[in-house]
MARKOLPA-430606 format. One record per atom (N, C-alpha, C): x, y negated, z; residue in three letters; atom name. Coordinates in steps of 0.2 Angstrom, whole numbers. Each point is the difference from the previous one (the first is absolute). Layout:
MARKOLPA-430606
+-------+-------+-------+------+------+
|     u |     v |     w | code | site |
+-------+-------+-------+------+------+
|     X |     Y |     Z |  ala |   CA |
...
+-------+-------+-------+------+------+
end
This chain:
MARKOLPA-430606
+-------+-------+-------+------+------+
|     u |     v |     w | code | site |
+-------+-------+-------+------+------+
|   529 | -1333 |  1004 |  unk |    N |
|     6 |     4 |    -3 |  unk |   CA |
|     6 |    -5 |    -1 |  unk |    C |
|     4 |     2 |     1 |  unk |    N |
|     7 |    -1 |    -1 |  unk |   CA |
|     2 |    -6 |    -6 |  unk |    C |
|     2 |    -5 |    -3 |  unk |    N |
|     2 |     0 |    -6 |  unk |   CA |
|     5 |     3 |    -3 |  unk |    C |
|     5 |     2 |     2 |  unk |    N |
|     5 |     1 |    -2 |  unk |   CA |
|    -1 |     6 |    -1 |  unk |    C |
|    -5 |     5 |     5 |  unk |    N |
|    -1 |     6 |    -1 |  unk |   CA |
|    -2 |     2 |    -8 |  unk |    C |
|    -5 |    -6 |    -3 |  unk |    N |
|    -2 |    -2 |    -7 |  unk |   CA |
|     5 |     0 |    -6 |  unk |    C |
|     6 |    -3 |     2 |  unk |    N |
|     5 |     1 |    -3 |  unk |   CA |
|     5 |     6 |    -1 |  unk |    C |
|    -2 |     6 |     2 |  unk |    N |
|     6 |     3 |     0 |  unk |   CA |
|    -5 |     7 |    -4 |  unk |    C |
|     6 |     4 |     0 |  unk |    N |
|    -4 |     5 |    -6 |  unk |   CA |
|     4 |     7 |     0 |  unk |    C |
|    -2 |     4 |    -1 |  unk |    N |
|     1 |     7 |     2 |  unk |   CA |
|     6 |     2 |    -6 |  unk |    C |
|     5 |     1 |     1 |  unk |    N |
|     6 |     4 |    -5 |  unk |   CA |
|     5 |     5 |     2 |  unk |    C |
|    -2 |     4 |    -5 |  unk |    N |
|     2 |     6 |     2 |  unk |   CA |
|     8 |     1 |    -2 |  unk |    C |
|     3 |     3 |     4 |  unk |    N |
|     6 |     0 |     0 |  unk |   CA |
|     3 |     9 |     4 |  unk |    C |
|     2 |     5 |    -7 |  unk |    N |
|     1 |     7 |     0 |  unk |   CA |
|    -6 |     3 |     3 |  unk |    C |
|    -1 |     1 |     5 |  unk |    N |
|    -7 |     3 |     0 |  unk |   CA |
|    -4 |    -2 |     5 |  unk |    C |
|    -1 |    -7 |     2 |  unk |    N |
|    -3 |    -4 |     7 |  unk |   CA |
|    -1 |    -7 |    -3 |  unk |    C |
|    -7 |    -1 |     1 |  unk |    N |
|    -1 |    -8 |    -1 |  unk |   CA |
|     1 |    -5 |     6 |  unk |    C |
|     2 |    -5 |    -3 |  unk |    N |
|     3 |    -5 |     6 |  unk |   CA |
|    -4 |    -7 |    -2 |  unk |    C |
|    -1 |    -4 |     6 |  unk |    N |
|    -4 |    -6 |     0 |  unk |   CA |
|     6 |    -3 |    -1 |  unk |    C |
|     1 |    -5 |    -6 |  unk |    N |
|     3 |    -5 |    -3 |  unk |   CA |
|    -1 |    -6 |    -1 |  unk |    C |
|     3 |    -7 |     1 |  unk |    N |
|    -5 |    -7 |    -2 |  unk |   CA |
|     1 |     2 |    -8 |  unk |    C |
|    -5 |    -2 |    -3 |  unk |    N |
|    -3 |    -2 |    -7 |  unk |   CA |
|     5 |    -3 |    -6 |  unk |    C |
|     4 |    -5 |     2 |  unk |    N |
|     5 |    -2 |    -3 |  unk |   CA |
|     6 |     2 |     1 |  unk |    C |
|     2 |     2 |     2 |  unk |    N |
|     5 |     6 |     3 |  unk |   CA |
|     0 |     5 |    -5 |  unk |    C |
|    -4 |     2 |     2 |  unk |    N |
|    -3 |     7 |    -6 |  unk |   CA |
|     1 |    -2 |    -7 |  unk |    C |
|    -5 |    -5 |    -1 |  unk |    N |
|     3 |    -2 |    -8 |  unk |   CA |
|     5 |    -2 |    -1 |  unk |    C |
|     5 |    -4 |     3 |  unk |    N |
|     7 |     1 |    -2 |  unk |   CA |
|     4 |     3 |     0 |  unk |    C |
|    -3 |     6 |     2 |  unk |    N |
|     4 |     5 |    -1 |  unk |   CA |
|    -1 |     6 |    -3 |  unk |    C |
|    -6 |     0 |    -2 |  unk |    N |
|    -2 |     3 |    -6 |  unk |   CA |
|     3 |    -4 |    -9 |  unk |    C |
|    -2 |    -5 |     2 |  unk |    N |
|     4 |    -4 |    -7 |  unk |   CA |
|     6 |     2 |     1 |  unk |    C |
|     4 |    -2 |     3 |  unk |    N |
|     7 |     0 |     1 |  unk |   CA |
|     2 |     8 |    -2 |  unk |    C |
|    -4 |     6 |     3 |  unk |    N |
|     0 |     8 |    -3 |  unk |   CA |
|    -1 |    -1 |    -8 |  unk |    C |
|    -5 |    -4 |    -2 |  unk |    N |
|     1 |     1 |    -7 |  unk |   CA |
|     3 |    -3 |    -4 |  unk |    C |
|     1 |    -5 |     3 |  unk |    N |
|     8 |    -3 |    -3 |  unk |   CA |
|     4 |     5 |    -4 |  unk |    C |
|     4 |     2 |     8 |  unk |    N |
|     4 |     6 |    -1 |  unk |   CA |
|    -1 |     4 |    -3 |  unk |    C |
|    -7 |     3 |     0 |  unk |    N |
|    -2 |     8 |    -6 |  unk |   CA |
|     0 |    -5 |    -7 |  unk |    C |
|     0 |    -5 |    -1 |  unk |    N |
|     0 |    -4 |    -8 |  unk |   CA |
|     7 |     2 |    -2 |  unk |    C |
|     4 |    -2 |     4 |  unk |    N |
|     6 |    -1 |    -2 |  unk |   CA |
|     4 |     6 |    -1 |  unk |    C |
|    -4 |     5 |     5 |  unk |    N |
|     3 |     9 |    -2 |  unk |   CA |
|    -2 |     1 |    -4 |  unk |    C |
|    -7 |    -2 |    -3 |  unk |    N |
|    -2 |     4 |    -7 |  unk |   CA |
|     4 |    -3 |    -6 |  unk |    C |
|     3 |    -6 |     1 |  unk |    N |
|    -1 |    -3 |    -5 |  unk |   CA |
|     8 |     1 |    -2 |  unk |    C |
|     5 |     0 |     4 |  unk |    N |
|     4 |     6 |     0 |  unk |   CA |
|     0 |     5 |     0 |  unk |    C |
|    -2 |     5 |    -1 |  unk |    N |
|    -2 |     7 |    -2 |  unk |   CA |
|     0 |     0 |    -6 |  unk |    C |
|    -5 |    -5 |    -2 |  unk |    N |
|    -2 |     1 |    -9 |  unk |   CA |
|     8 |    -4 |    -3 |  unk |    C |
|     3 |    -4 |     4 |  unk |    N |
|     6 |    -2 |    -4 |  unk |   CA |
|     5 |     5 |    -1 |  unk |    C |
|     2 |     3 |     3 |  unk |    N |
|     2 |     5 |     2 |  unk |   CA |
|    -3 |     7 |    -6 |  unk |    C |
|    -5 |     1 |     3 |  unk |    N |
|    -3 |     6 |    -6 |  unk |   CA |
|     1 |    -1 |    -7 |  unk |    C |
|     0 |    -7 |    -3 |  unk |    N |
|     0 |    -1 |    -7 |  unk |   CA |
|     8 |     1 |    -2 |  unk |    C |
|     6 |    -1 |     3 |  unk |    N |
|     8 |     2 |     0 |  unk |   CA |
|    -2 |     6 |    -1 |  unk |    C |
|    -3 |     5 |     4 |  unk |    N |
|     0 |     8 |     3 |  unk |   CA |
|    -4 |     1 |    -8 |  unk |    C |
|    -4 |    -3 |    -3 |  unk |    N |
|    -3 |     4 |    -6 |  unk |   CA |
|     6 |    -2 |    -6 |  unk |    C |
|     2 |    -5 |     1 |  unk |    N |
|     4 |    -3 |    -5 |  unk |   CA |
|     5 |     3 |    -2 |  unk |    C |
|     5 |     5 |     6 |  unk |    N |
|     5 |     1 |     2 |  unk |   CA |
|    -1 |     8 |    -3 |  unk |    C |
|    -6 |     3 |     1 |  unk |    N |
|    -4 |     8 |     1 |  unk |   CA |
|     0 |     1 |   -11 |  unk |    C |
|    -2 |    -8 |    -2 |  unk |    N |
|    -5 |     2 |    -5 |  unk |   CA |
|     9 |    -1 |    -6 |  unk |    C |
|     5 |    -2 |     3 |  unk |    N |
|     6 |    -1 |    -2 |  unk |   CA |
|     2 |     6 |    -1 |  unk |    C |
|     3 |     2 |     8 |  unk |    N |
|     3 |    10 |    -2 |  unk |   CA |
|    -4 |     4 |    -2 |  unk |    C |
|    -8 |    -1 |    -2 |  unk |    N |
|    -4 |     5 |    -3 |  unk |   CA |
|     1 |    -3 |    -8 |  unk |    C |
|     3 |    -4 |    -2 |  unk |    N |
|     2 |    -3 |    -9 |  unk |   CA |
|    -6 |    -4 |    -1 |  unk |    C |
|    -6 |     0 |     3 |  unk |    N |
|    -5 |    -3 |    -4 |  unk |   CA |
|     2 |    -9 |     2 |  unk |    C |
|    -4 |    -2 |    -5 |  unk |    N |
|     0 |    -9 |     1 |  unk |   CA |
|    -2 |    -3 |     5 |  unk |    C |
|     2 |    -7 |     5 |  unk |    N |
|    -2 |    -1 |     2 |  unk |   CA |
|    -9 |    -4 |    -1 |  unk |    C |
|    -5 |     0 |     6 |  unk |    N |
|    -6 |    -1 |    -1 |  unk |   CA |
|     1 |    -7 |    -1 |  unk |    C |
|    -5 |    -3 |    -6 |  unk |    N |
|    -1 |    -7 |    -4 |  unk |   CA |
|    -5 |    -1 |     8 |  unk |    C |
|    -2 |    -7 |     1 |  unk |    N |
|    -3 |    -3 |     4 |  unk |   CA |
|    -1 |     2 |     7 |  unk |    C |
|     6 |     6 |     1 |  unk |    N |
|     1 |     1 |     9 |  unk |   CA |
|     1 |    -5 |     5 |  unk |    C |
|     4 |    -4 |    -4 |  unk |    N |
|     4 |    -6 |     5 |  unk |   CA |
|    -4 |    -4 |    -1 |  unk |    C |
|    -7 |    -1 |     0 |  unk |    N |
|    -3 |    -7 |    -1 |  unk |   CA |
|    -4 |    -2 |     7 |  unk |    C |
|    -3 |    -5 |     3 |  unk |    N |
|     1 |     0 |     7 |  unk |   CA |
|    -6 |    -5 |    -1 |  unk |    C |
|    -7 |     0 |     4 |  unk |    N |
|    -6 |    -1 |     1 |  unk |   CA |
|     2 |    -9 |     0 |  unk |    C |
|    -3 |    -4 |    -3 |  unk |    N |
|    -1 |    -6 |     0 |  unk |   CA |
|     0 |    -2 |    11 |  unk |    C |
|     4 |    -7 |    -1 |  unk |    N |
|    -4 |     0 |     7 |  unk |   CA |
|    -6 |    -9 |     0 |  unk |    C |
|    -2 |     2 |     7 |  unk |    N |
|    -5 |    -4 |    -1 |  unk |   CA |
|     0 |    -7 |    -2 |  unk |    C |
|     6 |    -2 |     1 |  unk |    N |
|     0 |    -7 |    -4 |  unk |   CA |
|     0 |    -1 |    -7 |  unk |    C |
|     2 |     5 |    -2 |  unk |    N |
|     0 |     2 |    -8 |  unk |   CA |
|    -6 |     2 |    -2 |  unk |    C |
|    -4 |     3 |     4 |  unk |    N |
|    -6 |     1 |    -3 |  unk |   CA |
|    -7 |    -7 |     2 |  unk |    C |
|     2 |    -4 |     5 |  unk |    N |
|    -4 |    -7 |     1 |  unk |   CA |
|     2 |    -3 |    -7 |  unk |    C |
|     4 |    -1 |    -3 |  unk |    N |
|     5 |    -5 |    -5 |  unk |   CA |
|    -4 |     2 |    -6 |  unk |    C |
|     0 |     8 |    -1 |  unk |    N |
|    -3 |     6 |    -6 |  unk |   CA |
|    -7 |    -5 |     1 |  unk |    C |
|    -5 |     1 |     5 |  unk |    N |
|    -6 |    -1 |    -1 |  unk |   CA |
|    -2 |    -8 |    -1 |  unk |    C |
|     4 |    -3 |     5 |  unk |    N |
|    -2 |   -10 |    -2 |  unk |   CA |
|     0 |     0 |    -8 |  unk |    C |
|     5 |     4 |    -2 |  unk |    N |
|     0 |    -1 |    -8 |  unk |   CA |
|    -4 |     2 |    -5 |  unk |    C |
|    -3 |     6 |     3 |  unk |    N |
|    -6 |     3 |    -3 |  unk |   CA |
|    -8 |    -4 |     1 |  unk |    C |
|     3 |    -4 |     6 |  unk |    N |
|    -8 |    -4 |     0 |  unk |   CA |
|    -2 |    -5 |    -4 |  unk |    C |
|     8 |    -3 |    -5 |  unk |    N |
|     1 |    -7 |     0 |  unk |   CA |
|    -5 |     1 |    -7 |  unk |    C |
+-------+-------+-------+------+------+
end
């Protein structure tokens, strides 16, 4: 058999699976979710204006703890070294 044939991997693209090499494929799946990171992560910047904005011309307060934003992971390495000490 083949080696290269070894290497490659079936992905499907709209409604047809296509032979692909293997890392090709994964970089281009990373790279897609790169991008869907990036659209979620504006979406949610965005929706919290749109409640902000909503929760204003409806007279009520704005919400305590809306705008707070998940630790990132170096914050949370730093968090734990300190826990271990």
């Amino acid at each position: 058999m083949n080696k290269l044939a070894l290497n490659n991997v079936k992905v499907c693209f709209g409604n047809m699976f296509i032979k692909f090499p293997q890392e090709s494929t994964r970089s281009m799946i990373l790279k897609d979710q790169e991008q869907l990171d990036k659209e979620i992560s504006d979406l949610r910047k965005r929706l919290k204006a749109k409640v902000n904005r909503l929760n204003d011309l409806q007279g009520k307060p704005e919400l305590r703890g809306y705008n707070l934003s998940p630790l990132s992971s170096d914050e949370i390495k730093a968090i734990n070294s300190l826990l271990k000490k």
